[in-house]
N, C-alpha and C positions, 0 to 999 in steps of 0.2 A: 128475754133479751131486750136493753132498750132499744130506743129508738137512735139516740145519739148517746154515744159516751167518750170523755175523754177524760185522760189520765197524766197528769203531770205534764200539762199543758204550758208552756214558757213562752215571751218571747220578747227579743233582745231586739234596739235598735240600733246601728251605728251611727256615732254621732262623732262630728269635730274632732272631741274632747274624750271620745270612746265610748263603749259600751251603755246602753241604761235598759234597764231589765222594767218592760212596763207592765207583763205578765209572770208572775212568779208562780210557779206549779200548782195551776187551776186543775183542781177535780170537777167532773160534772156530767151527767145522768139527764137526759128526757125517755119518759115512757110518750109510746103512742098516743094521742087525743089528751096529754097530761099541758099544763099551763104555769109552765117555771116562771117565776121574777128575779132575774137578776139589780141588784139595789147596792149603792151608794155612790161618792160623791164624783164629782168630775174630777179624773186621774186615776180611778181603781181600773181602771181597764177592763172594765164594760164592755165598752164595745171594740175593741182590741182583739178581744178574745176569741170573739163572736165571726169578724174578720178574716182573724189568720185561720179561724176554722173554716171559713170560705174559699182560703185562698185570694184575698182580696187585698191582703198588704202589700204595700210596693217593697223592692227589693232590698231594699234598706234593713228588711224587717226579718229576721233572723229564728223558724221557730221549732221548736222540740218537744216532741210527746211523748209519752211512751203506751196510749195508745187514744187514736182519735178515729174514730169509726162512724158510720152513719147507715141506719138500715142495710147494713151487711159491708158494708164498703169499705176499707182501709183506705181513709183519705190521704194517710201519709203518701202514702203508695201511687195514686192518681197522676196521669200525666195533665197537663193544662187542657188537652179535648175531651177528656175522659171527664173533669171535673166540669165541664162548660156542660155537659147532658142533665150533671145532676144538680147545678146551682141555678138557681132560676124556674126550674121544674120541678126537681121532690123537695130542693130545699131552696126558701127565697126570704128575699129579707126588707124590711121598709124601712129605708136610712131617714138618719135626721133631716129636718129643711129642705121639705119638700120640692121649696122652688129654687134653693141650687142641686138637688138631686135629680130634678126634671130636664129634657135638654129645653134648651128656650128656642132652637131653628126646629122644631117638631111639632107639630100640631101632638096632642096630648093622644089621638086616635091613633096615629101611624106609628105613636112609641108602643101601645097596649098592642096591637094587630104584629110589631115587628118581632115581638116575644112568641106569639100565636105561631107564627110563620117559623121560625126557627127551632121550637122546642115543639110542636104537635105537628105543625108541615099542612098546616088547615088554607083550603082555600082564598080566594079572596070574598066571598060571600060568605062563607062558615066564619070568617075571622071579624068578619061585620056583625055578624050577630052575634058570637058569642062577646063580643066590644062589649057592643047596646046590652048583653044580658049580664055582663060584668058590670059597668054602670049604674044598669039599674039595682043591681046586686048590692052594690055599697053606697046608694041613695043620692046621687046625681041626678038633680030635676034634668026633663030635655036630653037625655045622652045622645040621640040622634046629631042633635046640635052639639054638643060640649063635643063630643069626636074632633071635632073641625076648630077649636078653636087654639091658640097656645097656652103656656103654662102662665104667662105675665096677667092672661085674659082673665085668669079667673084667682078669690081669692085662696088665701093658705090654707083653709080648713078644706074648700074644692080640689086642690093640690093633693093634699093628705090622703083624700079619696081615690084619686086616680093614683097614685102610689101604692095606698091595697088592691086597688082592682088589679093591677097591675103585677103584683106580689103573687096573689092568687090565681091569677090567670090560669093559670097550668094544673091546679090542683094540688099545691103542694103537700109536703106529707110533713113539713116541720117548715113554721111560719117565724121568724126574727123581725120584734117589731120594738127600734130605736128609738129611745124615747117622742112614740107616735104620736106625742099629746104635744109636744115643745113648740112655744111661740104660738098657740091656739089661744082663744078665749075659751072661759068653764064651761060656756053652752056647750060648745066645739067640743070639747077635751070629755065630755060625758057623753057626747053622740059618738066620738072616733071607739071612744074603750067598749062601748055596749055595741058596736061595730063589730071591732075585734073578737069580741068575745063571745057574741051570738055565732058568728063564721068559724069558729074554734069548734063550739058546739055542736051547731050543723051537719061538719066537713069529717069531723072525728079528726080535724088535726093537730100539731102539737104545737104549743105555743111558746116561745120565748119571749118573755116580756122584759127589756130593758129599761128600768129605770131609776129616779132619786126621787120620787113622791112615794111615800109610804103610805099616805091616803090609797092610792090607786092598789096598792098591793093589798091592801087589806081588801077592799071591796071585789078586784077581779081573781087573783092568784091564788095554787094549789100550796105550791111550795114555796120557799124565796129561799134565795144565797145571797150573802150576803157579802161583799167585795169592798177592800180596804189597800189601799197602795199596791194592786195587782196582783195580792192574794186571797183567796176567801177566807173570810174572816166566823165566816157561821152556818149555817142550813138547817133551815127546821119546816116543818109546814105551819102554814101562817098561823093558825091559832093559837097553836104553840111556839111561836115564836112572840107573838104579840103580848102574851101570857107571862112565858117565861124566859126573858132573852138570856142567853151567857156569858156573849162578851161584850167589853163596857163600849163597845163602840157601836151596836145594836143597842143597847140601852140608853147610849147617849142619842141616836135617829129618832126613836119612841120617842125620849121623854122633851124631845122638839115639835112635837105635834102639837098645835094650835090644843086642841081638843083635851092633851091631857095635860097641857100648862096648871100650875096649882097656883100662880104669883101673876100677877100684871103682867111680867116682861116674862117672852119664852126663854126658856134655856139656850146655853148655845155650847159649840161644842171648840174651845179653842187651837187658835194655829190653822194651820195648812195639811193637805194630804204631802207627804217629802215626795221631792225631787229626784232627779241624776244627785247633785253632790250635797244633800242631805236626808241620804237613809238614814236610820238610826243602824246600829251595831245588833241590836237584840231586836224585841219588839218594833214591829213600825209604828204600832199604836201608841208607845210608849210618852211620847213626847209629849203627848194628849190629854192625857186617861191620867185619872184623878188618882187610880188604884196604884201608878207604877211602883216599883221600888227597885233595889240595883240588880236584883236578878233579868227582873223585864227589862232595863237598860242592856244588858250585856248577852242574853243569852236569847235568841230564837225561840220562841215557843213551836211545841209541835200540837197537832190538831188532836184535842179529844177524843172521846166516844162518842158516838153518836147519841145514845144517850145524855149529853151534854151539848148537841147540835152538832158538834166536830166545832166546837171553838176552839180558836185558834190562840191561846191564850194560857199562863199559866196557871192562873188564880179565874177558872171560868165561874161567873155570877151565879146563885143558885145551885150552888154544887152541891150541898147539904145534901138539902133538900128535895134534890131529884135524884139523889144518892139512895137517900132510905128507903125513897118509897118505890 
């Protein structure tokens, strides 16, 4: 049984002008100590998704499953006390921008210790040390001192850190980490992901990796999904998705990597991810994708076999090919 699963996961926001659907019937699966990447651009609803599965969208935010579960739990079902036990404890998350996700009137100690004090009910000496051993855990020179200082004091890769200490604190059993690398410098962005990923390891727990660097997914990640105007667009495990993508919008992410450039200039992939009042009718991809023609103009595709990644697509890439054999 996974760990987390959800099934036709939606969700609608009201607006102005009505309706806009920024999640469209997300499927999605973690096993125990397994390490998903969720990948593509900003507006696939990434982190949307991730969210309304917490319970974290304001009320505006309208959502539908038909089933979202967590280590036994019908979250649908959950009342708001009910979910406060299990968010922040078996499951936590480390939001984007650190230093507006930090409060700035907290010394960065009294934020980590008031998570301790609420969700384990530890001491104020137990909650002291387990700080400093959290700290020292995600590599804060000094933590005796950094307790005491605010979030302005210190810089954003220091921020980023006291955000997983913080995430972790409690032991969680499924870790959501937003793209944890944004606005870092490379040193930075290679010490947070070997961070990450050594405490995955470790802890045995399950990792959600959000992001839009395809570098990073190849070097850390088991699986990847792959998400396109707030539907998934693909799912394969990385090597085989690196290997053999399906749909042309997975293929168009790849063939944008500095590294497999064949020409001077990188590829690129035109237009925009659509809007509220420019979905397309059929494909969302359509507008894009080099392959369209008036079927994908007009008519929805539905998702593959899995043997084909579940692209989402009519004419999936490689279909021959991974047919025969």
């Amino acid at each position: 049984m996974p760990l987390l699963e959800i099934r036709n996961l939606s969700v609608d926001f009201a607006t102005s002008s009505g309706q806009f659907r920024a999640v469209d019937g997300i499927d999605l699966s973690v096993d125990k100590g397994e390490l998903l990447a969720i990948v593509g651009e900003s507006g696939s609803g990434k982190s949307v998704s991730m969210l309304a599965m917490m319970g974290l969208l304001p009320w505006t935010a309208t959502i539908t499953a038909d089933v979202m579960s967590f280590d036994g739990h019908d979250l649908r079902a959950l009342g708001p006390r009910q979910r406060r036990r299990i968010v922040g404890k078996d499951m936590a998350m480390i939001f984007q921008e650190p230093m507006s996700s930090l409060n700035p009137c907290f010394t960065t100690g009294f934020q980590i210790k008031e998570a301790l004090r609420l969700h384990l009910g530890l001491d104020r000496k137990a909650r002291h040390r387990r700080a400093v051993e959290l700290f020292e855990m995600v590599g804060i020179p000094a933590p005796e001192d950094r307790l005491k200082v605010f979030p302005h004091q210190m810089s954003g890769g220091m921020n980023q850190r006291v955000m997983i200490a913080m995430a972790i604190a409690c032991g969680p059993k499924l870790l959501i980490a937003d793209e944890p690398t944004t606005a870092l410098d490379v040193t930075i962005q290679a010490q947070i992901l070997d961070l990450l990923t050594g405490l995955q390891r470790d802890s045995g727990m399950a990792l959600i990796l959000i992001t839009h660097d395809m570098g990073v997914v190849a070097e850390t990640a088991e699986r990847v999904s792959v998400q396109y105007a707030g539907q998934k667009v693909e799912e394969q495990k990385v090597a085989d998705l690196f290997e053999t993508p399906h749909h042309p919008y997975t293929a168009a992410l790849l063939a944008a990597l500095p590294e497999r450039a064949t020409s001077r200039h990188l590829p690129t992939i035109p237009g925009v991810v659509p809007g509220q009042f420019d979905r397309p009718r059929g494909c969302l991809f359509s507008p894009r994708c080099k392959f369209a023609d008036d079927r994908c103009k007009a008519e929805p595709p539905a998702p593959a076999g899995s043997g084909l990644g579940l692209a989402r697509c009519h004419y999936p890439l490689n279909a021959r090919s991974e047919v025969s054999a």
